[in-house]
C-alpha positions in Angstrom: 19.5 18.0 5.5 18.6 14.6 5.5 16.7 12.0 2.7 14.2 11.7 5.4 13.3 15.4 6.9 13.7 16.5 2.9 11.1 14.0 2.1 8.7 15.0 4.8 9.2 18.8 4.2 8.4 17.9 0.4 5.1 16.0 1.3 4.3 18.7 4.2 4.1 21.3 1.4 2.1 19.1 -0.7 -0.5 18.5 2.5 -0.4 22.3 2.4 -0.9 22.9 -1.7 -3.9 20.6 -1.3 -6.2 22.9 1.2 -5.7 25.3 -1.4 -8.5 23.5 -3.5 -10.6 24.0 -0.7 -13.9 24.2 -2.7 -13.6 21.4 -4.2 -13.0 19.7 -1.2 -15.9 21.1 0.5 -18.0 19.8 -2.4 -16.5 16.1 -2.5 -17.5 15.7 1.4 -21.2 17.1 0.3 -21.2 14.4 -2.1 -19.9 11.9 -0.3 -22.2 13.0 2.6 -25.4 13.1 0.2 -25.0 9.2 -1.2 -25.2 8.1 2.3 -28.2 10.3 3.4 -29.7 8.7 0.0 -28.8 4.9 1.2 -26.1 4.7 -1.4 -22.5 3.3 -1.5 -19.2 5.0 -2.5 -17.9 2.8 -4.6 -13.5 3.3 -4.8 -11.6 2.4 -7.6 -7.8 2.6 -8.7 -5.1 0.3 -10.4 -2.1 -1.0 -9.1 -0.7 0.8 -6.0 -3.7 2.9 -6.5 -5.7 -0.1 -5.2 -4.7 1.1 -1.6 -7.1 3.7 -1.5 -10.1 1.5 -1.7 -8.4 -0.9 0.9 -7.6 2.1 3.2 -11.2 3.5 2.8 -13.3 0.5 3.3 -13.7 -1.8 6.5 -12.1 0.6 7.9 -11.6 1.8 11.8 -13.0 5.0 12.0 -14.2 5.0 8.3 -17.8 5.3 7.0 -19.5 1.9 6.6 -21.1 2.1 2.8 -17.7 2.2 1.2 -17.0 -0.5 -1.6 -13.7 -1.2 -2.9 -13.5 -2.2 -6.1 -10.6 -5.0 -6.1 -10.4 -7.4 -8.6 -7.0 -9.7 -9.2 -6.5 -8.1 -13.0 -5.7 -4.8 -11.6 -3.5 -6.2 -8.1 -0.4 -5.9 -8.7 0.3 -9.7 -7.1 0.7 -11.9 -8.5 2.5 -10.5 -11.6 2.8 -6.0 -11.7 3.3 -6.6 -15.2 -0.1 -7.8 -16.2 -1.4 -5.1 -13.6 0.3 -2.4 -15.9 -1.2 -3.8 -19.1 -4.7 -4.2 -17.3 -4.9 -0.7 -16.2 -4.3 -0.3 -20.4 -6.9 -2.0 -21.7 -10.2 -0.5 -22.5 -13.1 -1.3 -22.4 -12.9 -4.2 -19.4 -13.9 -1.9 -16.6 -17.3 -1.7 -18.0 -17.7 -5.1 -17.5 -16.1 -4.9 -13.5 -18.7 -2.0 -12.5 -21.7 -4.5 -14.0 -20.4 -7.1 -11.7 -20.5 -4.8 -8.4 -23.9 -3.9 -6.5 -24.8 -0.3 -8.3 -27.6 2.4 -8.0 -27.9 5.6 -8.8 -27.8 7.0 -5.6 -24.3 5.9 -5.6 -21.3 8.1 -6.0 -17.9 6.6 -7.6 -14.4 7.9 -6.5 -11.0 7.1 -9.1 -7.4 7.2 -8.2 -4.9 7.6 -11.1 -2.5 10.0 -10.5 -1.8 11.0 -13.9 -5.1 10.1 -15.3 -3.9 9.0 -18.7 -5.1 5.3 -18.7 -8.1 3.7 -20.0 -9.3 1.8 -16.7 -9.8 4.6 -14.3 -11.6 6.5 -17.8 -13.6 4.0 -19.0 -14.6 3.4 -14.9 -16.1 7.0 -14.9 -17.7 6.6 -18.0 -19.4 3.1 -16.8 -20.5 5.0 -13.5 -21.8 8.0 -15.5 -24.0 5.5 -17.3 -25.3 4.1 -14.5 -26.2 7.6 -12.7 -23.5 8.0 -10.6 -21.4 11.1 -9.8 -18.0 10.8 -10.2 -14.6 12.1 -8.4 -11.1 11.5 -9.0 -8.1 12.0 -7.5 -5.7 13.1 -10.1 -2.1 15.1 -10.5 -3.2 17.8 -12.2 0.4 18.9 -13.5 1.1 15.7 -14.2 -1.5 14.6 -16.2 -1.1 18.3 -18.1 2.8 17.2 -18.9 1.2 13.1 -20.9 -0.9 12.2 -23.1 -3.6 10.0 -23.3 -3.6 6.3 -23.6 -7.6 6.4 -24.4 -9.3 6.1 -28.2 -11.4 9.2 -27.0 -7.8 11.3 -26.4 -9.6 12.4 -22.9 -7.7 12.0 -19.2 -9.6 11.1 -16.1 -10.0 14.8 -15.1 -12.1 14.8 -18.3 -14.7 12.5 -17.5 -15.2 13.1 -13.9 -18.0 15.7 -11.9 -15.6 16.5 -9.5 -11.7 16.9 -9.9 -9.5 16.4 -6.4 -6.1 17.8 -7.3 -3.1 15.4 -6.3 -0.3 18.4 -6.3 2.7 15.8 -6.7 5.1 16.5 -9.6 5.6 14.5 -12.8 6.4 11.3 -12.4 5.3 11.2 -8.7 8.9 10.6 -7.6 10.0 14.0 -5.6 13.6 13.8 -4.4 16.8 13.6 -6.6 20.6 13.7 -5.5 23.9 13.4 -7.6 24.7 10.2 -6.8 21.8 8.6 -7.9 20.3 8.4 -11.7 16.8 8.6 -11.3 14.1 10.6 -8.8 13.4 9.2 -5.9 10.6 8.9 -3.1 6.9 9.0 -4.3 4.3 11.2 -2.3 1.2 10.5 -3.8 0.2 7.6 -1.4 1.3 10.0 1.5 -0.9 12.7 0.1 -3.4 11.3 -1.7 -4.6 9.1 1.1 -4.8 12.3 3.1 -6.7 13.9 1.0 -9.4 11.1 0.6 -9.4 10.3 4.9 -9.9 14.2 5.9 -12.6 14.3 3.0 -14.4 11.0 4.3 -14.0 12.9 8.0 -15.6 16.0 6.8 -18.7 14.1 5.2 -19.0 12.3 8.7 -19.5 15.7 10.5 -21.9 16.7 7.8 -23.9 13.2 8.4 -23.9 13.8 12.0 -24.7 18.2 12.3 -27.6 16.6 9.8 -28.7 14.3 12.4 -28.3 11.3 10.6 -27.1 8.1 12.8 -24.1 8.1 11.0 -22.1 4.4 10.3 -19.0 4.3 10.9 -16.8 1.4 11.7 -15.6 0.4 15.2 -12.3 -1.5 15.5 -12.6 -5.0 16.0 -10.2 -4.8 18.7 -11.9 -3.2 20.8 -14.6 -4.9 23.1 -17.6 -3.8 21.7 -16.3 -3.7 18.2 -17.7 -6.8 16.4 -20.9 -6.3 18.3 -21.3 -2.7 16.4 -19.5 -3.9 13.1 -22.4 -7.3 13.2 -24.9 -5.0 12.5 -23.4 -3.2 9.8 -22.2 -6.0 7.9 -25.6 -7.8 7.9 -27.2 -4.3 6.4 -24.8 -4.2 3.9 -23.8 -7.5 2.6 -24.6 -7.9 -1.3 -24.0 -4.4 -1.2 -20.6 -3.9 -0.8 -19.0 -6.4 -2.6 -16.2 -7.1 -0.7 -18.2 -7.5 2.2 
């Protein structure tokens, strides 16, 4: 078999492991579906190549409006990874990103860290449980069960969140191995995890619209009648979602 079709039959099985959760999935798109009815935002948060689940979820085709990606340059991994890895270490400075983004209440925040050891994506639940929020990650649960923590309080991600969306990639995120080569190879959790997040995002749209809200979604720009629809969103939500 090739790299390739053993890759896709390792993250296939993953897609498959991850319906298995599929109450907890149900419940994320009832949340998710709940802070919109209430006029609030879901803010997305991860470090490094983590970032790319906020980017994928906001402003984006097909993707509910009131989603706010929380992207500053002290977690991107341009221009430097390095100082993105020690970032993601440091506590006690996502406190201080959540106070600079548009919050209520209302609001509902969702963390990537697949293995849920580092101090940003904790100390980013604990700022959004402060402020009223409910909180669900995306997390490798046998991972994170195979590290320790890099928080003071000794507590992972899965620790401090409301809701826990299981990742099922393996240790180390890296999947396929061969003799010729000295490490493990080919990440899924992008694959996966994005996945996860997108049919979960779909699945709070239906329960928007069976409720009978009008429910906002973005329209591609490309698309004739795109930036007359996506005008009207991004004048109700600017100073609301921050990258707006």
């Amino acid at each position: 078999m090739k790299i390739i079709e053993r890759y896709y039959a390792e993250v296939e099985q993953q897609l498959q492991n991850s319906l298995k959760q599929e109450a907890e999935l149900e419940q994320a798109a009832e949340m998710i579906a709940a802070t919109v009815m209430n006029r609030g935002i879901v803010h997305v948060f991860g470090c490094g190549h983590s970032q790319m689940f906020g980017e994928e979820l906001c402003f984006r085709t097909g993707g509910l409006v009131p989603i706010n990606a929380i992207m500053i340059p002290q977690y991107n991994i341009y221009p430097q990874v390095r100082l993105s890895q020690l970032m993601e270490r440091n506590e006690g400075f996502a406190y201080g990103v959540l106070d600079a983004q548009y919050t209520t209440p209302a609001d509902t925040m969702v963390i990537v860290s697949v293995s849920g050891r580092n101090p940003a994506g904790i100390d980013m639940a604990l700022a959004a449980k402060e402020k009223g929020m409910n909180v669900i990650c995306l997390t490798s649960l046998d991972y994170t069960e195979k590290v320790s923590s890099r928080h003071s309080s000794g507590k992972k991600l899965k620790d401090v969140s409301d809701l826990v969306l299981d990742l099922p990639c393996v240790e180390g995120d890296a999947v396929l191995s061969d003799p010729s080569v000295k490490e493990r190879f080919c990440s899924t959790s992008t694959v996966v995890g994005m996945s996860i997040l997108i049919g979960v995002m779909g699945e709070a749209i239906v329960k928007l619209g069976k409720a009978g809200a009008d429910v906002p979604v973005w329209v591609s720009g490309n698309l004739d009648r795109g930036d007359q629809v996506n005008a009207a969103y991004l004048k109700q939500y600017k100073g609301k979602i921050d990258i707006l």
